[in-house]
C-alpha positions as CSV (number, residue, x, y, z in Angstrom):
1,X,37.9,-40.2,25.2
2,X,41.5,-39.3,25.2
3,X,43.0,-35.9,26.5
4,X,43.4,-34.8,22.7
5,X,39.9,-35.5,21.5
6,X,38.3,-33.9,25.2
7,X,40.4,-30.6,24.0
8,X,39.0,-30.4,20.2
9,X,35.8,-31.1,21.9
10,X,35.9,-28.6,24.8
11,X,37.6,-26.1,21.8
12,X,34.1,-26.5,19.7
13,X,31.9,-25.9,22.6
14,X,33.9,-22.7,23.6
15,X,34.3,-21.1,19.9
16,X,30.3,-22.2,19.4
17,X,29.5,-20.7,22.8
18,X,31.7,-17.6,22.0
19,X,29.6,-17.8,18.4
20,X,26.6,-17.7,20.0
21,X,27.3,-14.7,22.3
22,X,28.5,-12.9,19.5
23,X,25.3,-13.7,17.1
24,X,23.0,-12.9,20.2
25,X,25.0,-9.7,20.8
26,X,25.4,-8.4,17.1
27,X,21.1,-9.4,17.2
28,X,20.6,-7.4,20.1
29,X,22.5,-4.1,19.2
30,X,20.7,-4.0,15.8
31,X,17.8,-4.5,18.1
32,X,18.7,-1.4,19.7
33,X,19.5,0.4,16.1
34,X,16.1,-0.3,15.1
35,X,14.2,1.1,17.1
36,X,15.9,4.2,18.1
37,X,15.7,4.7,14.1
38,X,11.6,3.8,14.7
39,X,11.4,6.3,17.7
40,X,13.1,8.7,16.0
41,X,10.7,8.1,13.0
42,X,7.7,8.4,15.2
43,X,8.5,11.6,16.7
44,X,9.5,12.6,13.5
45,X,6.4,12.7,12.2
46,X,4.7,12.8,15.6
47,X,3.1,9.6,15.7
48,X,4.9,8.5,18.9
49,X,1.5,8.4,20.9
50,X,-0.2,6.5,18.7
51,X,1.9,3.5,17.8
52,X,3.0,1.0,20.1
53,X,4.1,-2.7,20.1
54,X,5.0,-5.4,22.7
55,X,7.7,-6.9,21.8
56,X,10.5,-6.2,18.7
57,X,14.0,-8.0,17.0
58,X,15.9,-7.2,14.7
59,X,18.7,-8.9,12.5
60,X,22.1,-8.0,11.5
61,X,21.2,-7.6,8.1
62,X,19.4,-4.2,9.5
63,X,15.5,-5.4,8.8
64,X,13.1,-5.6,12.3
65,X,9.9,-6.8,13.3
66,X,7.6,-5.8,15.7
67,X,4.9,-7.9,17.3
68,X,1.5,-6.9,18.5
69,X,1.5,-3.4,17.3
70,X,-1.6,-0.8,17.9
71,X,-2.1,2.4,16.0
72,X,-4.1,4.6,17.2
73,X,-6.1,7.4,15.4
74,X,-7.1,10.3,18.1
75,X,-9.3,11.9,15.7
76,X,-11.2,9.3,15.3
77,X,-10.9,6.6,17.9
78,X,-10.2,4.2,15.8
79,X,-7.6,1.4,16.4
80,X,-6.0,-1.2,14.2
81,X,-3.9,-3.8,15.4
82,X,-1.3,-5.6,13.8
83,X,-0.3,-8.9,14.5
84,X,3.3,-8.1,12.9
85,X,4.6,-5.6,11.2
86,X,8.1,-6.2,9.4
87,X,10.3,-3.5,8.7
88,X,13.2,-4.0,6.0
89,X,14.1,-0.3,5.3
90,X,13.6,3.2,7.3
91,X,15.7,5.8,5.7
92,X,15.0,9.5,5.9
93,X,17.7,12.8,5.4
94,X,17.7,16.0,4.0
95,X,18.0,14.4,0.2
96,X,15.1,12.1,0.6
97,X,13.6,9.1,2.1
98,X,12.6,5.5,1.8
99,X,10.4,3.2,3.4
100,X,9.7,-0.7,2.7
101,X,7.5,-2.9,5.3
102,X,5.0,-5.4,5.3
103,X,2.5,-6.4,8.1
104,X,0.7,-9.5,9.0
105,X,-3.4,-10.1,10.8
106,X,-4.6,-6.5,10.3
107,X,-7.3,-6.7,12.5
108,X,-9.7,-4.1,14.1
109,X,-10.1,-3.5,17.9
110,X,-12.4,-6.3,18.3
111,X,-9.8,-8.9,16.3
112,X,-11.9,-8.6,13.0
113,X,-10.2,-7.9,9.8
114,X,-10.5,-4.2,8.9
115,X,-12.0,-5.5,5.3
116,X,-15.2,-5.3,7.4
117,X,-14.9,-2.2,8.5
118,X,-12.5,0.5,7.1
119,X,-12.2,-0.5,3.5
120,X,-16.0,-1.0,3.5
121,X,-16.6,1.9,4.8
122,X,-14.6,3.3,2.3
123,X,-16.6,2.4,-0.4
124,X,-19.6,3.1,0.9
125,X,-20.3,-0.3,2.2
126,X,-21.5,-1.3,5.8
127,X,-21.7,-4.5,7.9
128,X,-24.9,-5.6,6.7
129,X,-23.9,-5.3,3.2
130,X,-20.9,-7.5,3.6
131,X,-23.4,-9.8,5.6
132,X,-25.3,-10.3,2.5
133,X,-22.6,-11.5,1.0
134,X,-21.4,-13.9,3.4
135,X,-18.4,-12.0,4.7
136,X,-18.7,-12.5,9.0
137,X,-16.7,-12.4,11.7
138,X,-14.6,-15.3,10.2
139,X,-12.9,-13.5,7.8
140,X,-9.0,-13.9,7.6
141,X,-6.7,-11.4,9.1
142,X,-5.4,-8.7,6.1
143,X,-2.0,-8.8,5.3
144,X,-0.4,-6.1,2.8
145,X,3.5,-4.5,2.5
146,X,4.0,-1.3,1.4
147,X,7.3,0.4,-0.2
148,X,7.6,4.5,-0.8
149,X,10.8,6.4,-2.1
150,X,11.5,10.2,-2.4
151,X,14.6,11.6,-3.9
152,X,15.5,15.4,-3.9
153,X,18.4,14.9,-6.4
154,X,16.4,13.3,-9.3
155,X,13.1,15.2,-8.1
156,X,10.8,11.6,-8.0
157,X,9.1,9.9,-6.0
158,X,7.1,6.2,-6.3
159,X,4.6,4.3,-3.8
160,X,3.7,0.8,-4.0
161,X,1.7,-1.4,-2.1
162,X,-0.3,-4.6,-2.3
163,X,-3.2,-5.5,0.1
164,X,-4.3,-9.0,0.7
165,X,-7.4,-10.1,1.8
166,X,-8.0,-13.7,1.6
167,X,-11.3,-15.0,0.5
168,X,-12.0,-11.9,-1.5
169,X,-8.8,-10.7,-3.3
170,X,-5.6,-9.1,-3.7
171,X,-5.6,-5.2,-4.6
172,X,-2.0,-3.4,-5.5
173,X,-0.9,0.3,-6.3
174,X,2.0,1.6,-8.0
175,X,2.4,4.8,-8.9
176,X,5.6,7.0,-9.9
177,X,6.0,10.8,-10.4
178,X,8.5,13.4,-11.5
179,X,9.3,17.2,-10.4
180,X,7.5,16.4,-6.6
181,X,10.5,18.0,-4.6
182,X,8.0,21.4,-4.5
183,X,4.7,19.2,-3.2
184,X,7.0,17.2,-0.8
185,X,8.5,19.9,1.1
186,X,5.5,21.5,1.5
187,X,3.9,18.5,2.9
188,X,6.8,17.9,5.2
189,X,6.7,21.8,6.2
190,X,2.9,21.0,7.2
191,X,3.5,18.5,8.9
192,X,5.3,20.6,11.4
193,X,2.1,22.3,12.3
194,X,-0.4,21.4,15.0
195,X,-3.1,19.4,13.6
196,X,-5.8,21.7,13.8
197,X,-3.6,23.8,11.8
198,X,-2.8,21.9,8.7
199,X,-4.7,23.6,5.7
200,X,-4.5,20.2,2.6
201,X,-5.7,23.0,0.4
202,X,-2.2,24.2,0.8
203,X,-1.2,21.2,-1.6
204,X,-2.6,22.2,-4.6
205,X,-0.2,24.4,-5.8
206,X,2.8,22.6,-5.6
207,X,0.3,19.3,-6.8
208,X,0.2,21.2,-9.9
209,X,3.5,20.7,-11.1
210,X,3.8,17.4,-10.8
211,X,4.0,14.8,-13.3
212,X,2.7,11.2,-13.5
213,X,4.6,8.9,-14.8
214,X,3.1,5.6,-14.2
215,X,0.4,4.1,-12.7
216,X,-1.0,0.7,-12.4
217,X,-3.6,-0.8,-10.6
218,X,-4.5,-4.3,-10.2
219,X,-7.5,-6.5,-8.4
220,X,-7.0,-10.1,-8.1
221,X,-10.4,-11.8,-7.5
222,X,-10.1,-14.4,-4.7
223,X,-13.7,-15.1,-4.1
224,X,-15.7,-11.8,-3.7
225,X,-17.1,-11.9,-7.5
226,X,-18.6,-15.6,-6.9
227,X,-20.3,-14.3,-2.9
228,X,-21.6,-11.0,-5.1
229,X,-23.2,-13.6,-8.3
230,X,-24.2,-15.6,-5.2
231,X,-26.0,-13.0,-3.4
232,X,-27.5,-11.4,-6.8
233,X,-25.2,-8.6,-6.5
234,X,-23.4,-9.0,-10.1
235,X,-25.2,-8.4,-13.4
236,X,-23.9,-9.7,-16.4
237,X,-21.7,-7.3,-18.5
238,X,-22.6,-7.4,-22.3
239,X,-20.4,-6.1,-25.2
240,X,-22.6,-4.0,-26.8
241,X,-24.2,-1.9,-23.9
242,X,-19.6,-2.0,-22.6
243,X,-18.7,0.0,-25.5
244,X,-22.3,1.4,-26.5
245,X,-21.1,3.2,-22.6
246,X,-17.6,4.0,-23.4
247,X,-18.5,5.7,-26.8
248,X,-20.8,8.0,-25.0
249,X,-18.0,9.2,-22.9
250,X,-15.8,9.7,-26.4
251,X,-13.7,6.4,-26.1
252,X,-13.9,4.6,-29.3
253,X,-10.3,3.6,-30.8
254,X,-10.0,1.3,-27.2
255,X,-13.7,0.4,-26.5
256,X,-13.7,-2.9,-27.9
257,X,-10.6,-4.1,-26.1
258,X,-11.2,-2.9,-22.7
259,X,-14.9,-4.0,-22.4
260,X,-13.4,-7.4,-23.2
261,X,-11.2,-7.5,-20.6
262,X,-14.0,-6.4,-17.8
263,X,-16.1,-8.5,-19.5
264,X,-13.5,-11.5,-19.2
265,X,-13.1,-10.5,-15.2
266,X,-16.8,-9.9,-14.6
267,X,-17.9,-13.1,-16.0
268,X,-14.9,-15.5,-14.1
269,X,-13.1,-16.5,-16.9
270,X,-10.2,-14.2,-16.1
271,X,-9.3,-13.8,-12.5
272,X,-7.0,-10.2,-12.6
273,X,-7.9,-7.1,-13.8
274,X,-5.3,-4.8,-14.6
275,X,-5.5,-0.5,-15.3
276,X,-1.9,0.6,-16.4
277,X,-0.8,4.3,-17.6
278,X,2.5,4.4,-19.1
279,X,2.0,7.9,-20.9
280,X,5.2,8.3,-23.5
281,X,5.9,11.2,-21.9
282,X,5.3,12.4,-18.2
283,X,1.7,13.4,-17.8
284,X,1.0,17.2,-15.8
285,X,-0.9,15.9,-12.9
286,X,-2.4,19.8,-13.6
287,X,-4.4,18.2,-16.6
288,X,-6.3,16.2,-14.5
289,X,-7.4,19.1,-12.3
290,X,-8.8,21.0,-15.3
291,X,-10.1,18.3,-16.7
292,X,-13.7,19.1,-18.0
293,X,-13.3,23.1,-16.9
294,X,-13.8,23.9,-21.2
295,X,-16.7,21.3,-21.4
296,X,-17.0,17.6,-22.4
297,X,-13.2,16.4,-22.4
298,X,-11.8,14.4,-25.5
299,X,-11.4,11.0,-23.4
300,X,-10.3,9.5,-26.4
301,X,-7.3,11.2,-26.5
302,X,-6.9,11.4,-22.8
303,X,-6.5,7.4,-23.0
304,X,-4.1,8.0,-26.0
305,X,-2.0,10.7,-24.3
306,X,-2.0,8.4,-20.8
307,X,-1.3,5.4,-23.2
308,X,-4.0,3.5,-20.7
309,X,-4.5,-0.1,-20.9
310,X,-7.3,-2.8,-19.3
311,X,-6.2,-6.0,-19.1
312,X,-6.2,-9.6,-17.9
């Protein structure tokens, strides 16, 4: 190789090795940024003694991920483990906040997927039940991401987040509301307090003046319906005794198209199922609370003034 070609070469490999150092370096500090902004996060919102993780890295582009992390619930003993748990935005001030992340192999102490535990649990569900419909052990890990935004300018807020649990189905949540700057502060001014002295009841007030202005929340079937037909566990839905039900509650103008789409989901041929609000105008969270307080409540305009929709 002549002298020239030996310098180009020995140029490449010091500009690559100076490219690497810088990458590595650049990779490294954002490291750094990341979790001091986490830290800062936890303690924050005092959650610094029960989160941890084993390892972390971040990229340039400001997103990080954290392996092996553990939450911890004191209260109840509980611990969840995630097998990562990617972070793409942290952001929290004076004028409001944001978070986006997603996580991967949400699993229980004992490396089950928390399906079998806390969201059974949840609906009133225990092992054996999910034994009888074949769920064990075996289970895929859950995986979900979540994204939540607050601002104190336009008085809104939204949360959205999808959980997936394979072999039984996908489940998301979106929701968006106006005038919450009075509920948030108060819930940020709680969370100030000692544990054992946070009073939620203190929430209802400012609840009340919030309004809802969407909401939408979807199930994507991914097995559970077929183990529940399986185990006997699913009765077949029929039109008549659908809306014969929904009149009886007031609903008539929107019986006939909502029992068709549960109908459609119960019986397989649709896989999604689908409740939307998209009211014309924001609705006062406050209407739901007295709901009922002045006797039977006019659903049927409820689902008008809501502008609620089932679908497939």
């Amino acid at each position: 190789m002549s002298s020239k070609a030996t310098k180009i070469v020995g140029g490449i490999v010091v500009l690559a090795a100076i490219g690497y150092g810088a990458y590595y370096y650049a990779n490294q500090t954002a490291n750094d940024v990341m979790i001091q902004k986490v830290n800062a996060y936890l303690v924050e919102n005092k959650l610094q003694d029960k989160i941890t993780w084993e390892k972390s890295e971040a990229s340039v582009a400001g997103s990080g991920t954290f392996y092996n992390v553990i939450v911890k619930d004191e209260n109840t003993e509980s611990v969840i483990k995630l097998q990562k748990l990617h972070i793409t935005k942290l952001e929290q001030s004076e004028d409001g906040g944001a978070a986006e992340f997603s996580f991967e192999g949400a699993s229980d102490a004992n490396g089950k997927s928390i399906f079998l535990k806390d969201f059974a649990s949840a609906g009133g569900m225990d092992d054996s039940d999910l034994e009888d419909l074949g769920y064990d052990a075996s289970l895929p890990l859950l995986n979900g991401e979540v994204k939540s935004n607050y601002s104190k300018k336009a008085n809104d807020s939204s949360l959205f987040f999808k959980l997936n649990q394979e072999q039984v189905g996908d489940v998301s949540f979106d929701v968006k509301a106006i005038e919450t700057n009075a509920f948030i502060d108060k819930a940020l001014e709680l969370k100030k307090l000692p544990e054992d002295q946070v009073d939620p009841s203190l929430l209802m007030g400012p609840l009340t003046t919030m309004k809802l202005s969407k909401l939408e929340v979807s199930f994507d079937d991914k097995g559970v319906l077929a183990k529940a037909k399986a185990a006997g566990g699913a009765q077949e839905i029929k039109a008549e005794e659908c809306q014969f039900g929904l009149a009886m509650m007031g609903v008539s103008d929107q019986a006939e198209e909502f029992c068709k789409s549960v109908i459609a989901f119960a019986d397989g041929s649709k896989k999604t199922i689908a409740l939307k609000v998209n009211p014309a105008q924001p609705y006062p969270v406050i209407n739901f609370m007295t709901l009922g307080q002045s006797g039977m409540p006019d659903f049927n305009k409820l689902v008008k003034d809501l502008n609620l929709t089932i679908t497939n």
